[in-house]
C-alpha positions in Angstrom: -117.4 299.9 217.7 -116.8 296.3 218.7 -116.5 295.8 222.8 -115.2 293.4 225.3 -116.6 292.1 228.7 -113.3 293.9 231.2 -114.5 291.0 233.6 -113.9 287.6 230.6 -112.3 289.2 227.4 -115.5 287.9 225.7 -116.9 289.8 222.6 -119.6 291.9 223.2 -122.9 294.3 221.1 -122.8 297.4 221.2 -125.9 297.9 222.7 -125.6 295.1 225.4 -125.3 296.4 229.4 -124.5 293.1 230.5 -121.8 290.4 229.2 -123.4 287.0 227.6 -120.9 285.3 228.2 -119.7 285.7 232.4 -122.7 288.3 233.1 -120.9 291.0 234.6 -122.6 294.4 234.6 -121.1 296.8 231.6 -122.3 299.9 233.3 -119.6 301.7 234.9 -120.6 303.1 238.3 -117.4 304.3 240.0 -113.7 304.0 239.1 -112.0 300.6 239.9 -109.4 300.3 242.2 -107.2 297.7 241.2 -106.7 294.7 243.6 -103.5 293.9 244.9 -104.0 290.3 244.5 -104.1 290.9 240.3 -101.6 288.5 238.6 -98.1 290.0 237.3 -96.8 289.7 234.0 -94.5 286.4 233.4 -90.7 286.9 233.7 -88.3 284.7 230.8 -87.0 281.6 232.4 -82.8 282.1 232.0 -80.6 279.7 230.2 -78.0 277.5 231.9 -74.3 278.2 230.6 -75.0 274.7 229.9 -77.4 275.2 227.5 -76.1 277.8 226.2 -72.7 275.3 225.3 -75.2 273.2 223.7 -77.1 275.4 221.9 -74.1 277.1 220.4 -72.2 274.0 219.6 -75.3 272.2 217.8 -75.6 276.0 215.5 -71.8 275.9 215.3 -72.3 271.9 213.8 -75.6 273.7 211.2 -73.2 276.0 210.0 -70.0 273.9 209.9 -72.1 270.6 208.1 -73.6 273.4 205.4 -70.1 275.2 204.6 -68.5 271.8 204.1 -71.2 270.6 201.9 -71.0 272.7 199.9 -67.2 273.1 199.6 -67.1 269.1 199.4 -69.4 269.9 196.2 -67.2 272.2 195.0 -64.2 270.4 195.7 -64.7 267.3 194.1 -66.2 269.1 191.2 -64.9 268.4 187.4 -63.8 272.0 186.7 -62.0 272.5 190.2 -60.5 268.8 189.5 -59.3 270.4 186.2 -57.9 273.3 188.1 -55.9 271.6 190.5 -54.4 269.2 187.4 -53.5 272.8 185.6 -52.0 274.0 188.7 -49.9 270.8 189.1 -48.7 271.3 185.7 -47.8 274.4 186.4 -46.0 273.7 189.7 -44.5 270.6 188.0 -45.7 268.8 191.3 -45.6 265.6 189.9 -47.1 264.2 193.6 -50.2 266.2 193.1 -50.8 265.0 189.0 -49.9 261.8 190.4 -53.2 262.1 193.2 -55.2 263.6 189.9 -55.1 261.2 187.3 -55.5 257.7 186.1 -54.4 255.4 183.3 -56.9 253.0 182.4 -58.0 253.4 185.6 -55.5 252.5 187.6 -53.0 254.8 189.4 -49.8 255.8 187.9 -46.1 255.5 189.6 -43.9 258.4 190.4 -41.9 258.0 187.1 -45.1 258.1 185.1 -45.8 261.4 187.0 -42.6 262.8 186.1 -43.3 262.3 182.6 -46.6 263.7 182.6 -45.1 267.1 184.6 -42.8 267.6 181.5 -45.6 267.6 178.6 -46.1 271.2 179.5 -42.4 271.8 179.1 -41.9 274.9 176.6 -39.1 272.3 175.2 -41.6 269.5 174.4 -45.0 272.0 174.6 -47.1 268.8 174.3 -49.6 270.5 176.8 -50.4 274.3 176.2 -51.1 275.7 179.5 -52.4 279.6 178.3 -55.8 279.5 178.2 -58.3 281.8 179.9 -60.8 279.0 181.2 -60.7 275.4 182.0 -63.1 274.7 179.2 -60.7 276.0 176.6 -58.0 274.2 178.2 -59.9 270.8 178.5 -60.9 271.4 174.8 -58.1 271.5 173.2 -56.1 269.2 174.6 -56.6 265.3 173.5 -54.0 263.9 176.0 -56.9 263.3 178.5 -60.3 263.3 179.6 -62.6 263.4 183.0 -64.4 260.7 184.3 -66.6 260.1 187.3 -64.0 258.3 189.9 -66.3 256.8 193.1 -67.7 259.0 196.1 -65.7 261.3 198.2 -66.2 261.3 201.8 -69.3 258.8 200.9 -70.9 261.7 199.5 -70.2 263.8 197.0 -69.3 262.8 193.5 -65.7 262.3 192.9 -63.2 262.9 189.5 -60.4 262.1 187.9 -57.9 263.0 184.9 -58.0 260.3 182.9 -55.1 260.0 180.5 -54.3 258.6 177.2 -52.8 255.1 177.6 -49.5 254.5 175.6 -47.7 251.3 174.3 -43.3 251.6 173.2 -42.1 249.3 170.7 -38.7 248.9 171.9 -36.0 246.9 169.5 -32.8 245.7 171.5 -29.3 245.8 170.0 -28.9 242.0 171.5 -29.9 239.7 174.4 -29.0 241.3 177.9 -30.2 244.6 177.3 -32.0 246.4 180.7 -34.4 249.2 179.3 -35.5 251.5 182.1 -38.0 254.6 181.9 -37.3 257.5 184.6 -35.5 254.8 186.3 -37.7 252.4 186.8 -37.9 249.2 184.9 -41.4 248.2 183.3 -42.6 244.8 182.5 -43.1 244.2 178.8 -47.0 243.4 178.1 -45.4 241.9 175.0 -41.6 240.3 174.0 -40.6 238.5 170.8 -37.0 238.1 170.5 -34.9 241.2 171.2 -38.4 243.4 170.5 -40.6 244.2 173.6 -43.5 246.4 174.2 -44.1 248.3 177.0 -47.2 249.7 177.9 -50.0 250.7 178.7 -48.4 253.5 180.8 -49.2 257.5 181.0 -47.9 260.1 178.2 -45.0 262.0 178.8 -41.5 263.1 178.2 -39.3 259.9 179.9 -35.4 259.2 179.4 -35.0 256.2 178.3 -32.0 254.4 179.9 -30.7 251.1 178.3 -27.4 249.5 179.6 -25.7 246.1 179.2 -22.9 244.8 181.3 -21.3 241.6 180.1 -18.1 239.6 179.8 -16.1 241.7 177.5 -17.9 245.6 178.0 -20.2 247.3 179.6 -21.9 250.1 178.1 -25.1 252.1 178.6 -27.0 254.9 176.5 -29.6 257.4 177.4 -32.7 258.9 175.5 -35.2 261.3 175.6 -38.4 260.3 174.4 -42.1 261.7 174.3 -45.3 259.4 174.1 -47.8 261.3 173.1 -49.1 259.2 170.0 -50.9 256.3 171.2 -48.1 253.5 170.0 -44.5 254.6 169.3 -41.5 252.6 168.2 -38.1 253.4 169.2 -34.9 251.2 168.4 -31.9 250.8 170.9 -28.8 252.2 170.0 -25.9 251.0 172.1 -21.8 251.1 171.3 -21.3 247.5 171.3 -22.4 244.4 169.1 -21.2 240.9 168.8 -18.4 240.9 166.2 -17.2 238.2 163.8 -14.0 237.6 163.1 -12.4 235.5 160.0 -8.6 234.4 159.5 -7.8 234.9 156.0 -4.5 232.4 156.0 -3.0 233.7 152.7 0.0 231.9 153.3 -1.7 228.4 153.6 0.1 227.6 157.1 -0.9 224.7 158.5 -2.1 226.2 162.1 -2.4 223.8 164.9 -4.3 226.6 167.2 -5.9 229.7 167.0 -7.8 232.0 169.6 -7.9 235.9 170.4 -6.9 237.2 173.4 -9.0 239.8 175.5 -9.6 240.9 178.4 -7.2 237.8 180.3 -9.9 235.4 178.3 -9.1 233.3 175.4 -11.7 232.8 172.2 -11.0 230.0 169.8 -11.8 229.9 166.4 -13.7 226.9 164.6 -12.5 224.9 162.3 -12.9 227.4 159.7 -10.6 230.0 161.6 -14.1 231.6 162.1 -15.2 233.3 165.5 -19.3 233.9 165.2 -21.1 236.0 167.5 -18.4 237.2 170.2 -19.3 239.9 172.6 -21.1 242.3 173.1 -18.5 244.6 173.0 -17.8 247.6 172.6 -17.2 249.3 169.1 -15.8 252.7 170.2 -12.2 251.1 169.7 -11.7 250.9 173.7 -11.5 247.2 173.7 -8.4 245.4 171.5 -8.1 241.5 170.4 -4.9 239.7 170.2 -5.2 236.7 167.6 -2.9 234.6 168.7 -1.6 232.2 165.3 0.0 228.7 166.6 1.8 226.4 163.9 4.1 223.9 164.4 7.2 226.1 163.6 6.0 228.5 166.3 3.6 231.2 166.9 2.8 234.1 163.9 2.9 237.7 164.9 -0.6 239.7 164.4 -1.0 243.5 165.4 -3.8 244.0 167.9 -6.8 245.0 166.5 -9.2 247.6 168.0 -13.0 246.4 167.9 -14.4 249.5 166.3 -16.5 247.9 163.6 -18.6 244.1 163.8 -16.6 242.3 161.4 -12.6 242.0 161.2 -10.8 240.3 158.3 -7.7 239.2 160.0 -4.9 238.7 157.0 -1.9 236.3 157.6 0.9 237.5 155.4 4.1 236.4 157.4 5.3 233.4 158.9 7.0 232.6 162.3 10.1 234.5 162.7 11.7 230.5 163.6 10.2 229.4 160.3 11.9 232.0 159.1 15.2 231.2 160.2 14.9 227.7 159.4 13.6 228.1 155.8 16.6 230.7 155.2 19.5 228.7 156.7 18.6 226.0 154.4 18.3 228.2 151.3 21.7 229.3 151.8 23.1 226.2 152.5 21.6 224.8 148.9 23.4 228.0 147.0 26.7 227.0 148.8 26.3 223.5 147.9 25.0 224.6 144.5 28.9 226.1 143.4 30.8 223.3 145.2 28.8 220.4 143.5 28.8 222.2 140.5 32.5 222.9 140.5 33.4 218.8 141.1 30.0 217.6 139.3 29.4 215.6 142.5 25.9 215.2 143.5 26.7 213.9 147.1 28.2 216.9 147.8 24.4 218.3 148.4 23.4 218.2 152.0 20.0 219.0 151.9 18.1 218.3 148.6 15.6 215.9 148.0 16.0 212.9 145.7 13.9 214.0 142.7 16.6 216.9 143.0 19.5 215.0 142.8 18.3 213.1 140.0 18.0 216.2 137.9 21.4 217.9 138.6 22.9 214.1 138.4 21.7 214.1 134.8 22.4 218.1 134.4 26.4 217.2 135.5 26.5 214.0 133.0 25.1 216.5 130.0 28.5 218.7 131.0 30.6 216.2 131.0 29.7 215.0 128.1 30.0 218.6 126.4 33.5 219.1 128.3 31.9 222.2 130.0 33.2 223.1 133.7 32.1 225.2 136.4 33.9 227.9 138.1 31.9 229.9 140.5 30.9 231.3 144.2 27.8 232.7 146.1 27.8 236.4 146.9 24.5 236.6 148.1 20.8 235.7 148.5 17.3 237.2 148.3 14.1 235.9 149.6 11.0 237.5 149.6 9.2 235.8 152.9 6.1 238.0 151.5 5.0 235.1 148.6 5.9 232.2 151.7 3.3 230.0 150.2 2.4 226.4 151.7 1.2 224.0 148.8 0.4 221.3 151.6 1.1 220.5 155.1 4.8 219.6 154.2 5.7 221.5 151.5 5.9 225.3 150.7 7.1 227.4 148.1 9.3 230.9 148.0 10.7 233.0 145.8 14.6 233.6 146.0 17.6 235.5 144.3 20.9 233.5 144.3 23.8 236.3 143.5 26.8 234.2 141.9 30.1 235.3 140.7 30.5 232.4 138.3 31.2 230.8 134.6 31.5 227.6 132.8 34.5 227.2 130.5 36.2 224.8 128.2 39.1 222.2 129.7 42.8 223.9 130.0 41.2 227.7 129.6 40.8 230.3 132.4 37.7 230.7 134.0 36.0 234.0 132.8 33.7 234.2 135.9 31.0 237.1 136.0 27.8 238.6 138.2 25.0 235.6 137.5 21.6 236.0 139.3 19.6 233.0 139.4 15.7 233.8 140.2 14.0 230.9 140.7 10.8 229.5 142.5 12.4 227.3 145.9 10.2 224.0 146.7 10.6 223.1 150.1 9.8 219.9 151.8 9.7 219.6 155.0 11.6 216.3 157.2 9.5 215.9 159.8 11.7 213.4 161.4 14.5 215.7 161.2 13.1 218.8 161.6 14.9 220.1 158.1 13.4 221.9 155.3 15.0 220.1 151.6 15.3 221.9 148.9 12.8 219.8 146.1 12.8 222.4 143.0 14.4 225.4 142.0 12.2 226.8 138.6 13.6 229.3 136.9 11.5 232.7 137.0 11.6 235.2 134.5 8.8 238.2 135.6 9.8 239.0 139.0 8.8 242.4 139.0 6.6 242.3 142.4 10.1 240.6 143.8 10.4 242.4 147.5 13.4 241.0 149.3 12.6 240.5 153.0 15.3 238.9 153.5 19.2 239.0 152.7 21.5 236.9 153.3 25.5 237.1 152.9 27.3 234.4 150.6 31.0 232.5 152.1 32.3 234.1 148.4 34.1 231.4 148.3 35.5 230.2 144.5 35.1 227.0 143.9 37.2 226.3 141.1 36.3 222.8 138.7 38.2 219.9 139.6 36.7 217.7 137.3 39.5 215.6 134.9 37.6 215.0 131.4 37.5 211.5 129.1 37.0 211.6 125.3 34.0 210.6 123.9 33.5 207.0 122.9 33.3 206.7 118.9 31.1 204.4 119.6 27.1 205.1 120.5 26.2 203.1 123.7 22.7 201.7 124.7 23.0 203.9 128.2 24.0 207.3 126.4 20.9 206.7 124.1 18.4 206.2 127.3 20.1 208.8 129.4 19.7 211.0 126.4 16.2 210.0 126.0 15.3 210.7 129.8 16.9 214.2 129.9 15.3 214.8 126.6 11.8 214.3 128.7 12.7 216.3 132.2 13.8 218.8 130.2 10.9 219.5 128.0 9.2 219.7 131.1 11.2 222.6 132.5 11.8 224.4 129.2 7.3 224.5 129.0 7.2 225.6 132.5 9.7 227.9 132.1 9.0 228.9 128.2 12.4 228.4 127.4 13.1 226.2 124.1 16.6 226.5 124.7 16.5 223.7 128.0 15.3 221.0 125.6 17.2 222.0 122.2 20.1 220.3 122.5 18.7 217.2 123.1 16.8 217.5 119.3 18.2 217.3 115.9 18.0 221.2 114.4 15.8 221.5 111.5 13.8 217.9 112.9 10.2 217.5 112.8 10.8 217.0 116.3 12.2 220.4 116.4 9.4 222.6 114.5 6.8 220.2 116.7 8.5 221.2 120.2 9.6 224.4 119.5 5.4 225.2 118.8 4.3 223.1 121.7 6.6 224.8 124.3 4.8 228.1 123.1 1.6 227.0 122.8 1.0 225.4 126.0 2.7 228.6 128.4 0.5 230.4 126.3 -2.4 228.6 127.4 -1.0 228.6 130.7 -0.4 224.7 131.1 2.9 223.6 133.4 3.9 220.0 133.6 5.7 217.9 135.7 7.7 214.8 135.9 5.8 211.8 137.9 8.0 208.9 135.7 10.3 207.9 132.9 11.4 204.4 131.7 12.9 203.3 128.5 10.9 200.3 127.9 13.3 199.5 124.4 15.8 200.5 122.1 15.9 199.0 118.4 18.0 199.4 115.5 16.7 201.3 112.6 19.3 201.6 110.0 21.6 204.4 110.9 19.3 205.3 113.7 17.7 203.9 116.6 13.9 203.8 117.7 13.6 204.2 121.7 10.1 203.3 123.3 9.1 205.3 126.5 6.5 205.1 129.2 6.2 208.0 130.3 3.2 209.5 133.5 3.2 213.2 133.0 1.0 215.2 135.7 -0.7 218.3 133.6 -1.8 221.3 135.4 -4.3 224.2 133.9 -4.4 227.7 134.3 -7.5 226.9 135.8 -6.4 225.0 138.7 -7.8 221.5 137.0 -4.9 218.4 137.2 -4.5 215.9 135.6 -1.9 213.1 134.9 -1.6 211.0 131.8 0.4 207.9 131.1 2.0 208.0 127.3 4.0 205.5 125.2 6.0 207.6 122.8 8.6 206.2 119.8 11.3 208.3 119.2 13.7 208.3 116.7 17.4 208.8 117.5 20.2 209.7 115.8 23.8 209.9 116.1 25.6 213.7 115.8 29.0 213.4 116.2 29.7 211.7 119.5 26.6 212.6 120.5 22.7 211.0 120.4 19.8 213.8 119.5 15.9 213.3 118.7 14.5 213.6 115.3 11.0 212.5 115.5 8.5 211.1 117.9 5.5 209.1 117.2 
């Protein structure tokens, strides 16, 4: 058993009665009475409330410093990142997705963050939300991706969503098109003509807003669209285009102005009644055109037209309603002329033909003299079809027209059978500019005129003209003048009977049974057959010899010839004919 000195503490031997170490006696005599001078026990100093602040304050700050570590290390983590991106879906907080993620790292607007909130949408379902961990989430969907994103708070690691970039090929109707996304207008990274690309910006479900406001419309469209793919094209529909318009003058007017009206504004067209490129407008048929036809015999009537497709044939088929009235009062004014000249074979008494006209009815009232035939007669009616108005230049037009006569030619001393007669002919027209007067220049004879329409009627004086004409005997003698006036009618009037393919104009001026009867009688068929018409430039009887019983007249003759296709031509000819006397009269038996 170890012991201890009671005076020092110090370790003693068993067997030892005094201590090595102080020397006090280990024998124990009497009992000890303690002294009163022995030192107490310390007493525990007491804390300040002071210290106590600080002390709790400075355990408070441990405990605080070591809960928000390791919450910031939580926080900023990538799998609670993921959870508070899932969440966000979820919530369709686009402000918190917009906090979580990145394109390209850089942050992403509010209209990007609207897009991305909708990729979860069950309508779109671009982003499948119902998984049972993060993991299986972050798996299997390729949209995005985490990435290490600086330091939070200095310390702790922080992360990011980092989502798929994505690029729009956008194709514009035309210039002027604003192209918005969520509202909010991008810049193109990329234009080339009306194509631009936008980009890169965040995947997601955006409307697509494109709009154009310009002179003549104003018209917007919206889309939904989803970029999910990387690079998507999309082309921009929008009611409106530029349109082209084209006059198709099938009357040949000669227009000294043409233009559409719209919206109060005026639009010419070129020289080639051709309007390129007008607009934008709008195509839903909101927005009408006026064309607006100027000539000099006043303005043409056109129907508005509603814009409704990009290109607009605009047909003129009418004339001005004061060309109208001028080209008729003169029409009739040539049939009532027409039975009073006839009726006193009197040329002058025409007020309004042309000179080449006179000429032929001046020869056309000799030839009835000569054959003692009168004229009895009166105009009913007329007919014009304004529909087949047709200008062959800038002065002179053709129409077609019905004259309605109540007339007959008779013999001298016999009553005047009179009876319905409708001339259908083909009216030339020349115009007087001086005098502001249409002439009558031509009236062929038409003999199809079954796509005749009459647009226009107008009522004859019936007044009867009755012939007034005293006749002579003929000469028994053959003049020099009656052979060339022969001659000359002989060539007008093979003229009209080819254009007209009637032999009969030109038969009585040629011997019956002839050469130059079989020879003409063939050419007037052949040549309507190929479709050839002729006309009339000049005539002149250049000389007239005896031959025998019979006479040989020399022509020079400049004869315009026009094809079937359109091709002209005029020939001079010097023809020889051979005259001879029948009766009192001078026909044509040969020609060389």
């Amino acid at each position: 058993m170890v012991k201890y000195c009671k005076e020092c503490g110090g370790k003693l031997d068993a067997s030892v009665k005094f201590c090595k170490h102080c020397g006090a006696s280990l024998e124990q005599s009497s009992p000890v009475v303690p002294k009163e001078t022995e030192a107490k026990p310390k007493e525990r100093k007491k804390l300040t409330a002071k210290q106590k602040l600080i002390y709790s304050i400075v355990a408070a700050v441990v405990v605080l410093v070591s809960g928000l570590f390791v919450w910031g290390k939580s926080y900023t983590s990538p799998e609670n990142t993921l959870e508070r991106f899932i969440d966000a879906l979820a919530e369709d907080d686009y402000k918190k997705v917009q906090k979580l993620v990145l394109v390209e790292n850089k942050a992403i607007t509010d209209e990007e963050a609207k897009a991305v909130v909708l990729l979860d949408n069950k309508d779109y379902g671009y982003i499948d939300l119902d998984f049972k961990t993060t993991k299986e989430f972050y798996d299997y969907n390729s949209l995005f991706d985490m990435e290490k994103n600086g330091k939070w708070l200095g310390i702790f690691d922080s992360y990011r969503i980092s989502l798929e970039p994505q690029s729009i090929e956008v194709y514009l109707p035309f210039d002027g098109v604003e192209v918005t996304f969520n509202g909010k207008k991008f810049k193109p990274s990329q234009e080339d003509g009306l194509m631009a690309v936008y980009g890169p910006i965040a995947p997601g479900v955006y409307e697509v807003e494109s709009s154009f406001k310009g002179d003549y419309t104003e018209v917007d469209s919206k889309d939904k669209i989803s970029l999910v793919n990387g690079y998507s094209i999309h082309d921009i529909n929008l009611e409106a285009d530029y349109v082209y318009l084209q006059l198709e003058n099938y009357t040949n007017m000669p227009i000294t102005n043409a233009y559409i009206e719209v919206n109060d504004q005026q639009v010419k067209f070129n020289e080639d009644f051709y309007i390129e490129g007008f607009g934008p407008v709008s195509l839903d048929g909101a927005t009408t055109v006026t064309p607006v036809i100027e000539t000099e015999w006043g303005t043409i009537n056109v129907d508005a037209i509603k814009l409704e497709e990009s290109y607009h044939s605009i047909e003129i088929t009418s004339v001005p309603d004061e060309l109208t009235t001028t080209v008729s009062d003169s029409i009739l004014l040539y049939g009532e002329d027409y039975v009073k000249a006839h009726a006193a074979y009197d040329v002058s008494l025409f007020t309004n033909v042309t000179e080449r006209l006179a000429d032929i009815f001046t020869s056309n009232f000799d030839y009835y003299r000569d054959y003692e035939e009168l004229f009895t007669g009166q105009l009913d009616s007329v007919e014009i079809d304004f529909n087949q108005f047709y200008f062959n230049d800038e002065t002179s037009a053709s129409v077609p027209a019905k004259f309605y006569f109540t007339a007959g030619f008779h013999d001298p001393g016999d009553k005047a059978e009179i009876e319905e007669r409708i001339d259908h002919c083909l009216l030339e027209l020349n115009y007087d500019k001086n005098n502001k007067t249409w002439l009558i220049n031509a009236c062929e004879d038409v003999w199809y005129s079954g796509d005749f329409e009459a647009t226009k009627t107008l009522e004859g004086s019936k007044e009867l003209y009755q012939s007034n004409v005293t006749t002579v005997s003929k000469s028994d003698t053959v003049s020099p003048d009656l052979i060339s006036q022969v001659t000359e009618e002989y060539v007008y009037q093979l003229v009209e009977a080819i254009n007209s393919n009637d032999y009969d104009k030109v038969s009585p001026y040629i011997q019956v049974g002839s050469a130059l009867d079989e020879m003409q009688s063939d050419l007037v068929a052949r040549l309507n057959e190929n479709g050839v018409t002729q006309e009339v430039i000049s005539v002149s009887i250049s000389n007239i010899e005896e031959d025998g019983e019979n006479w040989i007249v020399t022509t020079n003759e400049e004869i315009k010839v026009m094809y079937e296709s359109g091709d002209e031509e005029t020939n001079s000819y010097v023809w020889k004919y051979t005259a001879v006397q029948d009766g009192d009269d001078v026909v044509l038996a040969n020609i060389e």
